[in-house]
N, C-alpha and C positions, 0 to 999 in steps of 0.2 A: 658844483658849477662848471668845472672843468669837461666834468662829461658832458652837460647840459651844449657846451662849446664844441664838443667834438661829435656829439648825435648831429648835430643841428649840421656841422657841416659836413658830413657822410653824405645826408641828405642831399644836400646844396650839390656835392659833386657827384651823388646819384643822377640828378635830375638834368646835369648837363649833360651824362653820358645820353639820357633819353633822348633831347632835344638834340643831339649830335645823329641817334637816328633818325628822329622824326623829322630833320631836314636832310639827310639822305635821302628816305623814302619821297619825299618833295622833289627831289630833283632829280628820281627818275618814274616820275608819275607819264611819262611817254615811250619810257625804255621796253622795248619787245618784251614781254613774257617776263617783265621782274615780279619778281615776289618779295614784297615788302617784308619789313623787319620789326621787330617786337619789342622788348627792353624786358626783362620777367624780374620781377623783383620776389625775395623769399615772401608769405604775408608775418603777418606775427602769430599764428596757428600753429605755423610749421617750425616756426624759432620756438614757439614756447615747448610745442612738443618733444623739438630736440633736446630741450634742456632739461624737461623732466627725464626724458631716456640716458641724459649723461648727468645727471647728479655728483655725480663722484668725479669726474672732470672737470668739473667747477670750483676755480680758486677762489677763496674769499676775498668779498672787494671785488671780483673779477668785470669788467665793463663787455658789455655789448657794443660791437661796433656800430649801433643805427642800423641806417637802412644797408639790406644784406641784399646785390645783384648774385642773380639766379643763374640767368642767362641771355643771349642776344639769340630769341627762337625767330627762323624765316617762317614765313605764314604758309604751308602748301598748299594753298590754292589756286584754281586756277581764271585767268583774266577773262575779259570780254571776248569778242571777236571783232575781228574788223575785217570784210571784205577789201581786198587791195587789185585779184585780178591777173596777179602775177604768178607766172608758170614757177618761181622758186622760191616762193613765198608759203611758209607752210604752216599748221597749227599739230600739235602734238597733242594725243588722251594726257588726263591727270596721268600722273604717278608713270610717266616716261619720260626717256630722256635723248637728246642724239648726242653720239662720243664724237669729241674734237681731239685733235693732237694740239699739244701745246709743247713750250719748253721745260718745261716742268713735268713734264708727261701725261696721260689721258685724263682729260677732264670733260666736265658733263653741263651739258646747257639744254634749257628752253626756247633761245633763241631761234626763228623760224624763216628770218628773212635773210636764206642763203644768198652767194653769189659768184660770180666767176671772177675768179681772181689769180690772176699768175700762174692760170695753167692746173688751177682746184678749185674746187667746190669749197666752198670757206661759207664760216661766220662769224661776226666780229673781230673779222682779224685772223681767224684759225683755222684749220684746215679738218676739215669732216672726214670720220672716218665711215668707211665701206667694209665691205665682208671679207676684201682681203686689204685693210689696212687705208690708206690717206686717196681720197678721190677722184684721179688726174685728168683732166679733160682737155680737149684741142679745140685752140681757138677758129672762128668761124665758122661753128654751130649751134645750132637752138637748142638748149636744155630746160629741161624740164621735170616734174616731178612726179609720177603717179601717186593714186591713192593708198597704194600698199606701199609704198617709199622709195620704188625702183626710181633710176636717175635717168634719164633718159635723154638722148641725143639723137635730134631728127629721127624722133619718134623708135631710136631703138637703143633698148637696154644694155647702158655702161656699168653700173652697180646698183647695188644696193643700199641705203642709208643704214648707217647701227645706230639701230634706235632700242633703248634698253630699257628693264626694269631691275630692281634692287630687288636682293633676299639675304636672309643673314640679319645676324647683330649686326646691324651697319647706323653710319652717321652723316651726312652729309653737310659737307665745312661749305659755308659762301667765301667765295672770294671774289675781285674785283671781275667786270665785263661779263657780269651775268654767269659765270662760270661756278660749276661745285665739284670740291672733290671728295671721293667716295674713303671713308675709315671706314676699315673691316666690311666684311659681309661681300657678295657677288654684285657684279655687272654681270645682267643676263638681255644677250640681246635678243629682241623679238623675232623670228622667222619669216613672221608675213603683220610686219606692222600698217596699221591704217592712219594714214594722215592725212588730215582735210589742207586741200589745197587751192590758190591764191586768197587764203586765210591768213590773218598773223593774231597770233593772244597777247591781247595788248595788258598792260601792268597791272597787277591787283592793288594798288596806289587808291586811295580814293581823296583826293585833296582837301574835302570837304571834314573829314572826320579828321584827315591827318593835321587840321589846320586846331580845329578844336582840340586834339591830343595835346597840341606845343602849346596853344592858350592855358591847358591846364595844368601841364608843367611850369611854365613861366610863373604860375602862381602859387604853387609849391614849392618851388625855388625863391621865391620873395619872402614868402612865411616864414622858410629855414633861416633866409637872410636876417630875417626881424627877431627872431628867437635865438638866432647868434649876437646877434648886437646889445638886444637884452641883458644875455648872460656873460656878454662883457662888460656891461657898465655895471651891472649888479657887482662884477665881482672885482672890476679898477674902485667901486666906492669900497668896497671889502678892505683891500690894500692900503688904501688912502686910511680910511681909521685905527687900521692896526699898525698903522706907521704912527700916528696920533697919540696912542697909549703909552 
């Protein structure tokens, strides 16, 4: 009964971490270029299979902790379009990325809807890097973005955008404001990148499914609720009679 109490609530606090994402991905279903997030749980295929491969690892008696999280995987895909009209507004191919400085050091976004900001070229707050390093521009001119990523000011070329690809055993961590940073493996940036401009790729969010995902958790969370409750009173009557004898 015991276990019966502690599978149940694995579960129960499985399905909050889910619904902690799936109202994440809800509230940034308008955010530039977000890529939603995922909850992966082991199935019981791959638990059973571990456990035939480790036999001899196995304490008798030994408990399964329930439900076993996998991972929190980001979706790579890529969003809509939205025509917006803006000379610094831009959209990125899959599987690229533009480098920002941060305080933490170089990190990597899909955000597109650059801006002039204190004398740089920013996004979200951060500062875009170029091909020699952070973007500086002087106020009181039009900027702009070519197709191939040059930066351009009254129509003449101030830098270049670093607009990169991954190679390598590499991993890519999300952290907050749309930003990722790269474990292991290369940032390689592109030479002569193409990016579609007064574009922005708007969230791979789709509210509609992500709504029905938290409906389904909510009810899998109830279930475990009722199958813990269950196997508490089954086992407070347990107690009660053998206190009786």
């Amino acid at each position: 009964m015991i276990k019966g109490i502690l599978s149940a609530a694995t579960a129960m606090r499985a399905q909050v971490l889910n619904q902690e994402v799936i109202a994440n991905n809800l509230a940034n279903v308008d955010t530039v270029a977000y890529q939603k997030d995922k909850v992966v749980f082991r199935s019981f295929h791959d638990v059973l299979m571990y456990r035939f491969d480790n036999l001899s690892q196995t304490a008798i008696g030994g408990f399964s902790s329930g439900t076993i999280l996998h991972d929190i995987a980001t979706m790579d895909t890529v969003g809509g379009l939205e025509t917006t009209g803006r000379p610094l507004d831009i959209a990125l191919p899959q599987g690229t990325y533009l480098a920002v400085e941060t305080p933490a050091g170089t990190r990597y976004t899909r955000m597109g809807n650059l801006r002039y900001e204190d004398g740089f070229l920013s996004v979200g707050g951060y500062r875009i890097l170029g091909v020699a390093g952070v973007i500086a521009l002087e106020a009181g001119r039009e900027y702009s973005i070519s197709d191939d990523g040059r930066v351009l000011a009254d129509g003449e070329v101030v830098d270049r955008l670093s607009v990169v690809t991954f190679t390598g055993d590499y991993e890519l961590h999300k952290e907050g404001n749309s930003l990722f940073r790269l474990e292991g493996g290369y940032a390689n940036p592109i030479e002569s990148p193409r990016v579609l401009v007064g574009v922005l790729e708007k969230s791979t969010v789709d509210p509609v499914s992500e709504m029905v995902a938290l409906i389904t958790s909510m009810r899998v969370y109830e279930a475990a609720q009722r199958a813990l409750h269950s196997h508490d009173e089954t086992l407070e009557q347990a107690v009660n009679r053998v206190g009786r004898v």
